[in-house]
C-alpha positions as a Markdown table, in Angstrom:
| # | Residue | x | y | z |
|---|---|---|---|---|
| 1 | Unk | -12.4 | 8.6 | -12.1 |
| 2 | Unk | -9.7 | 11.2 | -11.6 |
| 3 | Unk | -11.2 | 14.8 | -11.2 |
| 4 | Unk | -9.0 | 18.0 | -10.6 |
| 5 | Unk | -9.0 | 19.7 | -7.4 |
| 6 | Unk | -10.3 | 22.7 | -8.9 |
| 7 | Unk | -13.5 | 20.8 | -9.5 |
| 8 | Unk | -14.2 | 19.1 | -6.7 |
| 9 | Unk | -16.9 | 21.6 | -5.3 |
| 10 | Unk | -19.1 | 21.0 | -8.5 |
| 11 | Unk | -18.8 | 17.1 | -7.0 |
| 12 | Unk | -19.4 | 18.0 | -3.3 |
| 13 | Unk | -21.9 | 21.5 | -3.6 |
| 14 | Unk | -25.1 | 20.7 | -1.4 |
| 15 | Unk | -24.1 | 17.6 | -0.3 |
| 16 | Unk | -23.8 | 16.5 | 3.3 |
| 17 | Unk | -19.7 | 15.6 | 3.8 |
| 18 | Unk | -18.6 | 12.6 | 5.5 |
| 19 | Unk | -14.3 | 13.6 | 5.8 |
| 20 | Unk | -12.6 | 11.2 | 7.4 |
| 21 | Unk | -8.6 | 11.8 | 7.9 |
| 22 | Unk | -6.5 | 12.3 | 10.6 |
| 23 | Unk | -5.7 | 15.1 | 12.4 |
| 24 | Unk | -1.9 | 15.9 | 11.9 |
| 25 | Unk | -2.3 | 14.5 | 8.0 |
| 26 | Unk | -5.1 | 16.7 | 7.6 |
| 27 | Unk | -3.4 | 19.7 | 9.0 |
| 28 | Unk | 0.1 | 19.7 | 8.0 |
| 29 | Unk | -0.6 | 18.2 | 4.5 |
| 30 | Unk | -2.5 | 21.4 | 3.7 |
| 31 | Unk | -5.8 | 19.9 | 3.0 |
| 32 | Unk | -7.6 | 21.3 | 5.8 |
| 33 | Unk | -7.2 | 24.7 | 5.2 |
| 34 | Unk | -7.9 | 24.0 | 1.3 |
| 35 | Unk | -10.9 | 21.5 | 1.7 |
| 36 | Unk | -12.9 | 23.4 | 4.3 |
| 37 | Unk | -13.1 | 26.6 | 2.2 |
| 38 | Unk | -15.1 | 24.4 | -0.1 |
| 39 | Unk | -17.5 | 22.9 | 2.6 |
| 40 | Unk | -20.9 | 24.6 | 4.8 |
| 41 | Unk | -20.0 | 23.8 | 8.3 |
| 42 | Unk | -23.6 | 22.2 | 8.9 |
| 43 | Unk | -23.5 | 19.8 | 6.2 |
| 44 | Unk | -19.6 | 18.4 | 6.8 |
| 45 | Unk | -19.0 | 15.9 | 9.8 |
| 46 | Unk | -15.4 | 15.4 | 9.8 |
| 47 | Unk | -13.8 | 12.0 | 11.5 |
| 48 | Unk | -10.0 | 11.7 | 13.0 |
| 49 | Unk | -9.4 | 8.4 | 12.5 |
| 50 | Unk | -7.3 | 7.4 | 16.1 |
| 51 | Unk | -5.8 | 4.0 | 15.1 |
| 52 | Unk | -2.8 | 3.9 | 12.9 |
| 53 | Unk | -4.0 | 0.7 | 11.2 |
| 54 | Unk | -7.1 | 0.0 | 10.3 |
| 55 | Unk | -9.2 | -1.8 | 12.8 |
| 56 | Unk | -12.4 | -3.6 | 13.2 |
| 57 | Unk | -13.7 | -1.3 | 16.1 |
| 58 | Unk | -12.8 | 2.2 | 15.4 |
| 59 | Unk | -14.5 | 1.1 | 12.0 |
| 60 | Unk | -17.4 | 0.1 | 13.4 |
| 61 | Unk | -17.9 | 3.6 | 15.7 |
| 62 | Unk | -17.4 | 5.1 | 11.8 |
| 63 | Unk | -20.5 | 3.0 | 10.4 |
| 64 | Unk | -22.5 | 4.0 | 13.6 |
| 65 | Unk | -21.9 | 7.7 | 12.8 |
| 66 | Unk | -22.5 | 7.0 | 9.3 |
| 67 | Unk | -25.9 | 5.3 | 10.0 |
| 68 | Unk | -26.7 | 8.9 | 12.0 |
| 69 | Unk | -24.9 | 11.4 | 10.2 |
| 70 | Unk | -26.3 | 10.0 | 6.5 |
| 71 | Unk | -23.9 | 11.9 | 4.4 |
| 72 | Unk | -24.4 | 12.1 | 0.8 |
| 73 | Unk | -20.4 | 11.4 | 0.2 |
| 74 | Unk | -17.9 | 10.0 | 2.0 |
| 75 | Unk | -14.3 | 12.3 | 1.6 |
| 76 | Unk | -11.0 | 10.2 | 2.1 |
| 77 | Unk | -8.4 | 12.3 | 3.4 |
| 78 | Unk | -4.7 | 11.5 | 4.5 |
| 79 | Unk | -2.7 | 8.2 | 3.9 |
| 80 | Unk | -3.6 | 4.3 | 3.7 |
| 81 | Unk | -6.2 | 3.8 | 7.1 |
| 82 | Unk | -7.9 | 6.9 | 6.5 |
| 83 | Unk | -8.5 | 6.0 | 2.9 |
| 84 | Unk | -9.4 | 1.9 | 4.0 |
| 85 | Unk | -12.0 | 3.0 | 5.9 |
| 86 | Unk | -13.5 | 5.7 | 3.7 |
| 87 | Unk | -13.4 | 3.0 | 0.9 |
| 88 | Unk | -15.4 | 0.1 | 3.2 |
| 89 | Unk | -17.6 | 2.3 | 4.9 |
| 90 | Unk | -19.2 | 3.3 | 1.4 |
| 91 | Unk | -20.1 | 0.3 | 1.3 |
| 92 | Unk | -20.6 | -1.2 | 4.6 |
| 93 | Unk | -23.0 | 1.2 | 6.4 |
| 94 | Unk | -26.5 | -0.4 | 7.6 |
| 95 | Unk | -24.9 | -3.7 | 7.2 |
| 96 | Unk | -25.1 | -6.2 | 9.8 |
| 97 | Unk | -22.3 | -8.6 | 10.8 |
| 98 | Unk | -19.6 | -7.0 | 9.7 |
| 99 | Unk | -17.2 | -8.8 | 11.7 |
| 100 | Unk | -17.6 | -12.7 | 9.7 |
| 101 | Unk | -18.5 | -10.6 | 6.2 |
| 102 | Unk | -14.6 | -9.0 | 6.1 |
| 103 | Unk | -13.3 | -12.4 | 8.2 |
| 104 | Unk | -14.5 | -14.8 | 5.3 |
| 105 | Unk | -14.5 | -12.2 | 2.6 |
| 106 | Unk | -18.2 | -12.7 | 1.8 |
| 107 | Unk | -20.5 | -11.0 | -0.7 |
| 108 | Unk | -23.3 | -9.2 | 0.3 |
| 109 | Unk | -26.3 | -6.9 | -1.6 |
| 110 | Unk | -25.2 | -3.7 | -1.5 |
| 111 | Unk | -28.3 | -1.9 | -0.1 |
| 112 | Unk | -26.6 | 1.8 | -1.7 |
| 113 | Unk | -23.1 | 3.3 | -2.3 |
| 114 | Unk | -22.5 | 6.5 | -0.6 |
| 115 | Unk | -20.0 | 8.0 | -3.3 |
| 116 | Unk | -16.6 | 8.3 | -2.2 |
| 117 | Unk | -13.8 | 11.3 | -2.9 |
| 118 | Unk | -10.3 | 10.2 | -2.3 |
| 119 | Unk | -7.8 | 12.6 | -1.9 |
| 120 | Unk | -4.1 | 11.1 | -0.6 |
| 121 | Unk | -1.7 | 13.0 | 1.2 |
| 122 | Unk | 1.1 | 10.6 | 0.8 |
| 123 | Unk | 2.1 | 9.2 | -2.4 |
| 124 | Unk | 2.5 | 5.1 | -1.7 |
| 125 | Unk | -0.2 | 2.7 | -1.8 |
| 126 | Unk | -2.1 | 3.9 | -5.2 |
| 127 | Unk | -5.3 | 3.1 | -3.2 |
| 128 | Unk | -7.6 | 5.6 | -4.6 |
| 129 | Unk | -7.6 | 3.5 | -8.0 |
| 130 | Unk | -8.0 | 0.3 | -5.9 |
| 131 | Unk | -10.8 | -2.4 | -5.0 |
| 132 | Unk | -8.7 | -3.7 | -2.0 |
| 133 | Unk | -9.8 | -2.5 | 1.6 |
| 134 | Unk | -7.9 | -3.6 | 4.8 |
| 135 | Unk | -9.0 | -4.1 | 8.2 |
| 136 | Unk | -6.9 | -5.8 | 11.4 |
| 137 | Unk | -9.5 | -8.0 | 13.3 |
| 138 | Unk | -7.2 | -8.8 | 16.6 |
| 139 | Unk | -3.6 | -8.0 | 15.5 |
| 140 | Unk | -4.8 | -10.3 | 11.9 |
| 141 | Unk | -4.9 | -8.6 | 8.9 |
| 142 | Unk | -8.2 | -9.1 | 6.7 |
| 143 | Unk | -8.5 | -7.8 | 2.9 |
| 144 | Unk | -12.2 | -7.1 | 1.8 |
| 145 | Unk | -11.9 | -7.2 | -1.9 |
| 146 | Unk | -15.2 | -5.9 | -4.3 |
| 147 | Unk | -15.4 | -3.7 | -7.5 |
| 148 | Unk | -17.4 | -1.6 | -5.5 |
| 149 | Unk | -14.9 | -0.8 | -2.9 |
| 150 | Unk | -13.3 | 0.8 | -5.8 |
| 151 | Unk | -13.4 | 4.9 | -4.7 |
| 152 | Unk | -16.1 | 6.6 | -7.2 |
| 153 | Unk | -13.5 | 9.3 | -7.7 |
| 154 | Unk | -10.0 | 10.8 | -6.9 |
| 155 | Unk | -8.0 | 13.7 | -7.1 |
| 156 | Unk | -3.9 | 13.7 | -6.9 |
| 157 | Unk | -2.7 | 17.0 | -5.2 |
| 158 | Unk | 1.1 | 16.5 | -5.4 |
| 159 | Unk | 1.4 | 19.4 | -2.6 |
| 160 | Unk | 0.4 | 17.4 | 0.2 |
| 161 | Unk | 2.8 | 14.8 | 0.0 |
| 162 | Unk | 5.6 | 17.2 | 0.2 |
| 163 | Unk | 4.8 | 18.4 | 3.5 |
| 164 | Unk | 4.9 | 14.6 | 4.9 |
| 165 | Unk | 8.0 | 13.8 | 7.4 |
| 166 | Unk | 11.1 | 12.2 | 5.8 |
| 167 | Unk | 10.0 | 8.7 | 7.0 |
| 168 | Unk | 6.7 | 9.3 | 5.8 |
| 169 | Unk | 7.9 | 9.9 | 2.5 |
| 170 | Unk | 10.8 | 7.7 | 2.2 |
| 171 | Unk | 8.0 | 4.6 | 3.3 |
| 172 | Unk | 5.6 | 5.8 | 1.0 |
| 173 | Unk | 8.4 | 5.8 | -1.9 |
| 174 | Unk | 9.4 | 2.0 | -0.5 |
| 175 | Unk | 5.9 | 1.0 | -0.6 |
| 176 | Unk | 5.2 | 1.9 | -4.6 |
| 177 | Unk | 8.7 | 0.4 | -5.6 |
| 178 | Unk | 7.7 | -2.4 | -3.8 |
| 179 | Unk | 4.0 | -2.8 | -4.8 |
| 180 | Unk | 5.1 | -2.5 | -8.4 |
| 181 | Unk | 7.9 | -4.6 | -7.5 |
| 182 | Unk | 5.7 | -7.6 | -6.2 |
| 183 | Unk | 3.1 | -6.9 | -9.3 |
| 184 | Unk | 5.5 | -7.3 | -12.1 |
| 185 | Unk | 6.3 | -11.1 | -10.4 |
| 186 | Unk | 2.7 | -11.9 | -9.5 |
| 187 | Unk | 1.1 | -15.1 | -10.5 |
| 188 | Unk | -2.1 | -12.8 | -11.5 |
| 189 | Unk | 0.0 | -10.1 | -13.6 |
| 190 | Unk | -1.4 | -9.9 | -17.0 |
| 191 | Unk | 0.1 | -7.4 | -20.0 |
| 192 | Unk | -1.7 | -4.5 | -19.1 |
| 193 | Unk | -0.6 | -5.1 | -14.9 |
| 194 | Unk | 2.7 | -5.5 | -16.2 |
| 195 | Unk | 2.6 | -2.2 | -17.8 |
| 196 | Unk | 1.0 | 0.0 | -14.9 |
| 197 | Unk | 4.3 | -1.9 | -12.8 |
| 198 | Unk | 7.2 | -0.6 | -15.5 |
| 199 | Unk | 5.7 | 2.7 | -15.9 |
| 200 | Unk | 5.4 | 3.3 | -11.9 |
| 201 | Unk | 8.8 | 1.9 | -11.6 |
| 202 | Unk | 10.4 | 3.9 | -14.3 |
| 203 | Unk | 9.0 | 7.1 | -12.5 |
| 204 | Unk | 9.8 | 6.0 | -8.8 |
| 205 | Unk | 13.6 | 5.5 | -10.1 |
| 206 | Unk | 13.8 | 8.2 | -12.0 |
| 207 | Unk | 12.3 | 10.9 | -9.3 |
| 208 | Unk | 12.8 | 10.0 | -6.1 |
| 209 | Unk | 16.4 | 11.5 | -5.2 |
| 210 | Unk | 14.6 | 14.9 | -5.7 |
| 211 | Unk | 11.3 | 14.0 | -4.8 |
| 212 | Unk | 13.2 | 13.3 | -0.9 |
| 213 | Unk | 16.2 | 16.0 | -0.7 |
| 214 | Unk | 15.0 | 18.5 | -2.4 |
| 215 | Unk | 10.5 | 19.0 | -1.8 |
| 216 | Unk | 10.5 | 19.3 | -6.0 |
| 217 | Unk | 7.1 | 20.3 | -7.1 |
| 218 | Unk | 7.2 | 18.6 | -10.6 |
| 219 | Unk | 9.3 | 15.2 | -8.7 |
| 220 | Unk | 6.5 | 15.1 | -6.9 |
| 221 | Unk | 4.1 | 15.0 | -9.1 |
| 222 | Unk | 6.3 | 12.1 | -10.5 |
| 223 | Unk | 6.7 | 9.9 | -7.5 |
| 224 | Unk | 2.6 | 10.6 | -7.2 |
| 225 | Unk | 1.8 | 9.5 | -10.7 |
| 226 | Unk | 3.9 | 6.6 | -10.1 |
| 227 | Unk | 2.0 | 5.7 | -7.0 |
| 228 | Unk | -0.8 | 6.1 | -9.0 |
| 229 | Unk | 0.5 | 3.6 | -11.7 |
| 230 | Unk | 1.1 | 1.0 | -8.7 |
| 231 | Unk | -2.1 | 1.1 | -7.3 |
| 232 | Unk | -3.4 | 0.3 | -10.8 |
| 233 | Unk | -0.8 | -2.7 | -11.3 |
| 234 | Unk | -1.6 | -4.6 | -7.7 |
| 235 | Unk | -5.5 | -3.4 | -8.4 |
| 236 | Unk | -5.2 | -6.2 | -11.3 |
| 237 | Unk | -2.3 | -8.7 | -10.3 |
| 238 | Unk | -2.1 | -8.2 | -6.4 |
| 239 | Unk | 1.2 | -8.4 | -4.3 |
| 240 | Unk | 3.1 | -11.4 | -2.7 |
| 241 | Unk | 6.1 | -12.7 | -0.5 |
| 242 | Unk | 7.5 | -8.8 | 1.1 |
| 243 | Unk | 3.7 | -7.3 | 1.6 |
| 244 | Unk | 2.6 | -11.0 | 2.9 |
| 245 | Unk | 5.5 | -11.0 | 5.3 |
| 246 | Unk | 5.2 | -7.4 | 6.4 |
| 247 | Unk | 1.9 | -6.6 | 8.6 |
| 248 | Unk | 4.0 | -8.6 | 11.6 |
| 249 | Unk | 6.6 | -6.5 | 11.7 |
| 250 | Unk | 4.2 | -2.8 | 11.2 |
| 251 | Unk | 1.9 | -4.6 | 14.1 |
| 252 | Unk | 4.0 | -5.2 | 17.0 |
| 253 | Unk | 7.2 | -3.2 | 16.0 |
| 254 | Unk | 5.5 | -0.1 | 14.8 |
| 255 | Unk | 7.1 | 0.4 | 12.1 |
| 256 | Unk | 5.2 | 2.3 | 8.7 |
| 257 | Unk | 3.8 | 0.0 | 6.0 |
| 258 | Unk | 6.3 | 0.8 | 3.3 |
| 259 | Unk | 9.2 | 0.6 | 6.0 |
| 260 | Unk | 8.1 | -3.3 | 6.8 |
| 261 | Unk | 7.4 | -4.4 | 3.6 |
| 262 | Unk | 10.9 | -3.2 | 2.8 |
| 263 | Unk | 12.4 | -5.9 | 5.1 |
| 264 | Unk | 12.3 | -8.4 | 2.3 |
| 265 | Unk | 12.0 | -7.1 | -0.9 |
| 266 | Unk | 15.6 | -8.1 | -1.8 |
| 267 | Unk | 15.3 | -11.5 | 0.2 |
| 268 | Unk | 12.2 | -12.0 | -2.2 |
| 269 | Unk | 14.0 | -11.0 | -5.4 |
| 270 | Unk | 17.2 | -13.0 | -5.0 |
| 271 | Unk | 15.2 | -16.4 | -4.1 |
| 272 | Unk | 13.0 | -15.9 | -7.4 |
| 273 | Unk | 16.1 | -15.0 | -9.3 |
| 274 | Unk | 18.3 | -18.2 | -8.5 |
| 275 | Unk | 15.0 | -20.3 | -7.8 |
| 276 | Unk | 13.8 | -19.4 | -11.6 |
| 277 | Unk | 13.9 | -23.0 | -12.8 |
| 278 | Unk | 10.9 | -23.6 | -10.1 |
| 279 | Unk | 8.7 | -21.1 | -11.5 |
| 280 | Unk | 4.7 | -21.4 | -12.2 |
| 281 | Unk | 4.3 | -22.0 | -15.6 |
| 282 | Unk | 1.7 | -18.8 | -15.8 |
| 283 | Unk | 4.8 | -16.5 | -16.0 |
| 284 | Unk | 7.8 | -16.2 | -17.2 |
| 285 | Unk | 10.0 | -15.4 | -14.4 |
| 286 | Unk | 13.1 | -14.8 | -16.6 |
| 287 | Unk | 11.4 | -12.5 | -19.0 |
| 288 | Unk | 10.4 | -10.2 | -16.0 |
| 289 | Unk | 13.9 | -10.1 | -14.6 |
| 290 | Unk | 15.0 | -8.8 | -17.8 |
| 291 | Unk | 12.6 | -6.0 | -17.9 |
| 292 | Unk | 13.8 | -4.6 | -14.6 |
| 293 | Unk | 17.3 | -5.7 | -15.4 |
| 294 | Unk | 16.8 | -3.3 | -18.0 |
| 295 | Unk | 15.0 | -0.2 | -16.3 |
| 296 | Unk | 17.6 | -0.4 | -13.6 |
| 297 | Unk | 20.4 | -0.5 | -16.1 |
| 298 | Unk | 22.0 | -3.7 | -14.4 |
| 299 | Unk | 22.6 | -7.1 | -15.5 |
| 300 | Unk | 22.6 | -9.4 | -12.9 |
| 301 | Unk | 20.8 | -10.4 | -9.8 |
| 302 | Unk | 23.5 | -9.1 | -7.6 |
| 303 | Unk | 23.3 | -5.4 | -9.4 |
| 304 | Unk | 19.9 | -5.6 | -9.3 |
| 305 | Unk | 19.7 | -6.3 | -5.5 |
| 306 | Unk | 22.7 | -3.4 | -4.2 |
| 307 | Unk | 20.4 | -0.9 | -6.8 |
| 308 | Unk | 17.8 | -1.4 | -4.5 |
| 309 | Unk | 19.8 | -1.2 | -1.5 |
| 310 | Unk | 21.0 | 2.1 | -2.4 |
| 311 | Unk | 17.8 | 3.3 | -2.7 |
| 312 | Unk | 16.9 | 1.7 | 0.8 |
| 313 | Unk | 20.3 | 3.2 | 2.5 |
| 314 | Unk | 19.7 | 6.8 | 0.9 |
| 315 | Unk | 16.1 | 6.7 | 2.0 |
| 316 | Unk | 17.1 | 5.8 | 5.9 |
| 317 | Unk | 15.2 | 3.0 | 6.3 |
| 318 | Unk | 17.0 | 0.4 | 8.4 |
| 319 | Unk | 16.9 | -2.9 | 7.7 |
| 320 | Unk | 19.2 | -4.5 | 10.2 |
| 321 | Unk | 16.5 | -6.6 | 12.6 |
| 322 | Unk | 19.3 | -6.0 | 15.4 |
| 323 | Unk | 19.2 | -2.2 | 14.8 |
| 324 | Unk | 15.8 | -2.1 | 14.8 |
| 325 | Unk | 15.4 | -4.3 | 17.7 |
| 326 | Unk | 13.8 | -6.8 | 16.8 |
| 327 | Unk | 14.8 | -10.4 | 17.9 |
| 328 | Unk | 14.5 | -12.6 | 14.4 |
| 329 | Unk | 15.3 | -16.1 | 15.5 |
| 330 | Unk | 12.6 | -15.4 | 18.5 |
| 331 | Unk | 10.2 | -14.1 | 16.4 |
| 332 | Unk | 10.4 | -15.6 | 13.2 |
| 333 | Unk | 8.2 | -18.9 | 13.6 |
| 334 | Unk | 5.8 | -16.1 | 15.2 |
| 335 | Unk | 6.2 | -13.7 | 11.6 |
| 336 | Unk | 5.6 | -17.3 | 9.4 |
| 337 | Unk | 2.2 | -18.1 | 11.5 |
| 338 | Unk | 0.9 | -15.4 | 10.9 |
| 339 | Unk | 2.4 | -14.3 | 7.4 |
| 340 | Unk | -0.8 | -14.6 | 4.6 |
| 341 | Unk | -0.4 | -17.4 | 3.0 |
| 342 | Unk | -3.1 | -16.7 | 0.1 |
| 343 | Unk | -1.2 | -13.2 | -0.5 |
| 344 | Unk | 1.9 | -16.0 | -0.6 |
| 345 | Unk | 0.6 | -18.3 | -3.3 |
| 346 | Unk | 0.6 | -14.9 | -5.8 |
| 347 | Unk | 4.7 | -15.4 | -5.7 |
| 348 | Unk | 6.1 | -16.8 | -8.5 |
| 349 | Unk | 7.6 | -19.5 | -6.6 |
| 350 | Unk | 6.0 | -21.6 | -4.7 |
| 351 | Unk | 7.4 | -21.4 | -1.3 |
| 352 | Unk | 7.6 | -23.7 | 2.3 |
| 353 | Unk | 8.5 | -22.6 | 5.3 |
| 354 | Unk | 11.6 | -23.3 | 5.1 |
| 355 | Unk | 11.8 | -21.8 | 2.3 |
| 356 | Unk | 9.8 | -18.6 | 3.6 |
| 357 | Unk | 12.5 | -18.8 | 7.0 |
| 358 | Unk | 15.5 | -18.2 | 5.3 |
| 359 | Unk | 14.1 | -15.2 | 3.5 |
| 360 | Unk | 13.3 | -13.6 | 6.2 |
| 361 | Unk | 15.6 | -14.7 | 8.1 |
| 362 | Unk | 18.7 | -13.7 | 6.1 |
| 363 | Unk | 17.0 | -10.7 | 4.6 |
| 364 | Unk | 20.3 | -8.5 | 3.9 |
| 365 | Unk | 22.9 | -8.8 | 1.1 |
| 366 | Unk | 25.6 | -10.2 | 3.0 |
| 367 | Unk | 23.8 | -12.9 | 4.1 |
| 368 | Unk | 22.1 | -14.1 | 0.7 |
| 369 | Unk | 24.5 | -17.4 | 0.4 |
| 370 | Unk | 22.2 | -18.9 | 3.2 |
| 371 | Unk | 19.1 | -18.4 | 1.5 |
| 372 | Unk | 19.4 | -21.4 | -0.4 |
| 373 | Unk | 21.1 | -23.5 | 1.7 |
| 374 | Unk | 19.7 | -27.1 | 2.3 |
């Protein structure tokens, strides 16, 4: 449930406070100075989260202060890891093996919820209105999904996401366009998943020049709504090929969520596009190209992909593996090992490796001939 910022203290007065964040997004977003001016001091315990993904152990030294702190609401503060561990740990605490439960996605009886507030500071991932939590066991990337990982409430303050770096921003932007992206194409997409994608899209490509040059309030309520939107499209129909591909290359090359999953996204959309005749039955592939033929204003696959690349090249976010030194023909029976291959079987086509190699592989424009070479 979305609730205003202006409200929030009705949600949190007399209540012990849980905040996790971390410390630079919590600072330099502006949501320090705005959230603690709402809180006692005895009743708020407030966590900086120290990895940049979320991981198995830090998450576990959250559910131990959690087990002593007993706060009555867990506040999310700051971008995708602080908002994946507020989201498990509401519904994690007291539990015992933790480790095999998020490893083979079990069920459990939830003993108690604590209620959790998100508030993001970046506007990407749309995971306030999601059921999705991730957490990296060992370099492997493990997605607990439950209705009741689903935050109890959020609240978008546009503001914050303004005062994010340039690559923060231009990630964030990458990821939503790319989560909406892989939604629209999903095996799982249904009418209404298909709707939350367009609308997201149709914001994202409309806003984002001056959400990035020029810190516009009301763009940025745009590119956050939008967000918003995509969050609520993958919440239903999930993402595929660029998001399964992507945790390698934010993993051992350090590069931001958005930026990795960005790799591909054109790879991914130009094998669909010529590979249509191999489509699922469950959707029509064609039909979807034509809706974002349409909302991009282009009319063929080779528009389609140099509109994204313009976004791409006026956001700064390199693709070149070279550039960004990363050694692809060395790496890339390493990426496919460990690439997700349930997160795979959501793509419209059903892929091999070989398949899956020359995506990646040949992931820029000028080398799109080779993707379909046998």
């Amino acid at each position: 449930m979305e609730i205003k910022f202006k409200n929030i203290q009705k949600k949190i007065i007399n209540k012990k406070i849980l905040i996790i964040t971390g410390q630079n997004s919590f600072k330099f977003s502006g949501a320090r100075d705005r959230i603690l001016k709402l809180l006692k001091k005895k009743d708020t315990y407030i966590y900086y989260k120290t990895r940049r993904q979320p991981e198995l152990r830090e998450f576990l030294r959250i559910q131990k202060i959690i087990n002593k702190f007993k706060p009555d609401m867990i506040l999310g503060i700051g971008g995708g890891t602080s908002i994946d561990y507020s989201k498990l740990s509401s519904v994690f605490f007291g539990q015992k093996n933790i480790k095999k439960i998020i490893e083979k996605n079990l069920t459990f009886k939830i003993k108690k919820k604590i209620p959790t507030l998100i508030i993001p500071t970046t506007a990407g991932t749309g995971a306030e209105v999601t059921k999705f939590g991730t957490i990296f066991i060992k370099n492997k990337k493990f997605s607990y999904s439950s209705n009741l990982v689903k935050p109890n409430y959020f609240s978008i303050v546009p503001e914050f996401s303004l005062k994010s770096s340039d690559y923060v921003k231009a990630s964030s932007l990458m990821d939503t366009i790319c989560q909406s992206t892989e939604s629209l194409f999903s095996v799982n997409s249904t009418k209404e998943s298909i709707k939350y994608s367009l609308r997201s899209l149709k914001l994202a490509f409309k806003n984002w020049r001056k959400y990035i040059r020029s810190n516009d309030k009301k763009s940025s309520i745009e590119i956050s709504r939008s967000s918003n939107f995509s969050g609520k499209a993958i919440n239903i129909a999930k993402t595929n090929g660029p998001h399964a591909v992507s945790y390698y290359f934010s993993t051992y090359y350090n590069l931001s969520h958005g930026h990795a999953v960005t790799l591909t996204i054109n790879s991914f959309l130009f094998f669909n596009f010529i590979n249509s005749k191999r489509a699922k039955k469950k959707i029509n592939i064609n039909n979807r190209f034509k809706k974002l033929f349409k909302i991009t204003k282009t009319n063929s696959i080779k528009d389609l992909n140099l509109f994204y690349q313009k976004i791409i090249d006026n956001l700064g976010l390199e693709i070149n593996f070279k550039k960004l030194n990363i050694n692809i023909k060395k790496e890339i029976q390493n990426i496919i090992n460990e690439t997700n291959l349930d997160r795979l079987k959501n793509n419209p086509i059903e892929l091999d490796k070989t398949d899956l190699y020359r995506i990646i592989q040949n992931n820029e424009i000028k080398n799109f001939s080779k993707i379909n070479k046998v």
